[in-house]
C-alpha positions in Angstrom: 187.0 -113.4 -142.0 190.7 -112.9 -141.3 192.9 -113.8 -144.2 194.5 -116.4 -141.8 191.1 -117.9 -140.9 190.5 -118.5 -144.7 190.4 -122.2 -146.0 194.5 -122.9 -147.5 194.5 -124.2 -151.3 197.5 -126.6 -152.0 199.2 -124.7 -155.2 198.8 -127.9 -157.1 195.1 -127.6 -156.6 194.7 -124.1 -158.1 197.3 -125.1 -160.5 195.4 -128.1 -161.5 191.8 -126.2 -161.4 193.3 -122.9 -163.3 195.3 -124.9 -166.1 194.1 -128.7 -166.5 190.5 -129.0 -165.1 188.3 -131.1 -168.0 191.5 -130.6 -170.3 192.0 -134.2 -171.4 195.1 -133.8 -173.7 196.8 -131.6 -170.7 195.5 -134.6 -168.2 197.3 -137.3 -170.4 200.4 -135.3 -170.7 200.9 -134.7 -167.1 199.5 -138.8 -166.6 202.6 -139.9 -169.0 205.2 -137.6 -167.3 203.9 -138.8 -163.8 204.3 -143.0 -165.1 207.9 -141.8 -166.1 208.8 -140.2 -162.9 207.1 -143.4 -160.7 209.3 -146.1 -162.4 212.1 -144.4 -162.1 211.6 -144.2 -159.0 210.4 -147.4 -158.3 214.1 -148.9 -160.2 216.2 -146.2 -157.8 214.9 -147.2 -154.6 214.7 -151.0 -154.9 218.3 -150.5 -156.2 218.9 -148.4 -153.1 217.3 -150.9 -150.7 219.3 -153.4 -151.9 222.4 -151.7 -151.5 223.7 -151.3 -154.8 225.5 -149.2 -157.1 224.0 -148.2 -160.6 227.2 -149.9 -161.4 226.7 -153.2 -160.1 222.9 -153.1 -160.8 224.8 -153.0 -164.3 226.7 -156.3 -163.9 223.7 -158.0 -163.0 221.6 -157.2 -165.3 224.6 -157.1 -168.1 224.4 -154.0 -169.1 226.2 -150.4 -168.8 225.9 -147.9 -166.0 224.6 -145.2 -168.1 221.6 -147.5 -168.7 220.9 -147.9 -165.3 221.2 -144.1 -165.3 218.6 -143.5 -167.7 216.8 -145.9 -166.4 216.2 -144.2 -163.4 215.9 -140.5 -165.0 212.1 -139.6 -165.0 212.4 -138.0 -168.5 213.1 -141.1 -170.0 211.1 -142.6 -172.3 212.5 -146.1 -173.8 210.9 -148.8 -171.3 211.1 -151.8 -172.3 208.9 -154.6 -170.6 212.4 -157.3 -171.2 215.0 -154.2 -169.7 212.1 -153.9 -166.9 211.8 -157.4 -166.1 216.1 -157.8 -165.9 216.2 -155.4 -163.5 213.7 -157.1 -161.6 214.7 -160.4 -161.8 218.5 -158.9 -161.2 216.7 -157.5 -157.8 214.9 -160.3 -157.3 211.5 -159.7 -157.9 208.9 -159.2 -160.9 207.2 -156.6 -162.5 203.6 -156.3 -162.5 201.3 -154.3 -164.9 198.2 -153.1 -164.5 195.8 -150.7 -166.7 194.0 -147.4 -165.8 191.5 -145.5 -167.9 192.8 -142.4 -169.1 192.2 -139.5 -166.6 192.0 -142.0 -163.6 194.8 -140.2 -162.3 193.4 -136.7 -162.1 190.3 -138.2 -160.7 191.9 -139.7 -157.8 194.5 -137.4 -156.8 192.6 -134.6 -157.5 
């Protein structure tokens, strides 16, 4: 078979195979980075979508810029569930929490 004809494996896949396969600690760690990076996220674009600043996503929610900022930086850690539900409620909506088992992640991605 032609190296062309040959089945393509995303890099994440041999990545994920190679280096995390069955390697719980290494599953979690990636899990915790990847719940950073999603609500951060998930504050920048309803921010975006509603058309504001970080600024005045700030006034509403009466607090500084730089918070917003690191609010929407996925290596930040300090979440709060009250900060969360400010910025909703200064966006006008709610936040909802669920629960996963450990490794769901990996399982269905993967």
């Amino acid at each position: 078979m032609k190296k062309e004809e040959q089945k393509k494996t995303s890099a994440t896949r041999i990545l994920g195979e190679r280096y995390v396969k069955g390697n719980r600690k290494r599953i979690r760690r990636i899990e915790r980075e990847i719940e950073k990076a999603e609500v951060a996220a998930k504050i920048y674009e309803m921010r975006t979508q509603a058309g504001l600043s970080q600024i005045e996503l700030a006034q509403r929610v009466k607090t500084s810029q730089s918070v917003i900022s690191r609010l929407e930086d996925a290596d930040y850690r300090g979440h709060s569930l009250r900060m969360l539900e400010r910025v909703a409620e200064a966006l006008d909506c709610r936040v909802q929490i669920g629960f996963v088992p450990n490794g769901a992640y990996a399982t269905q991605k993967g």
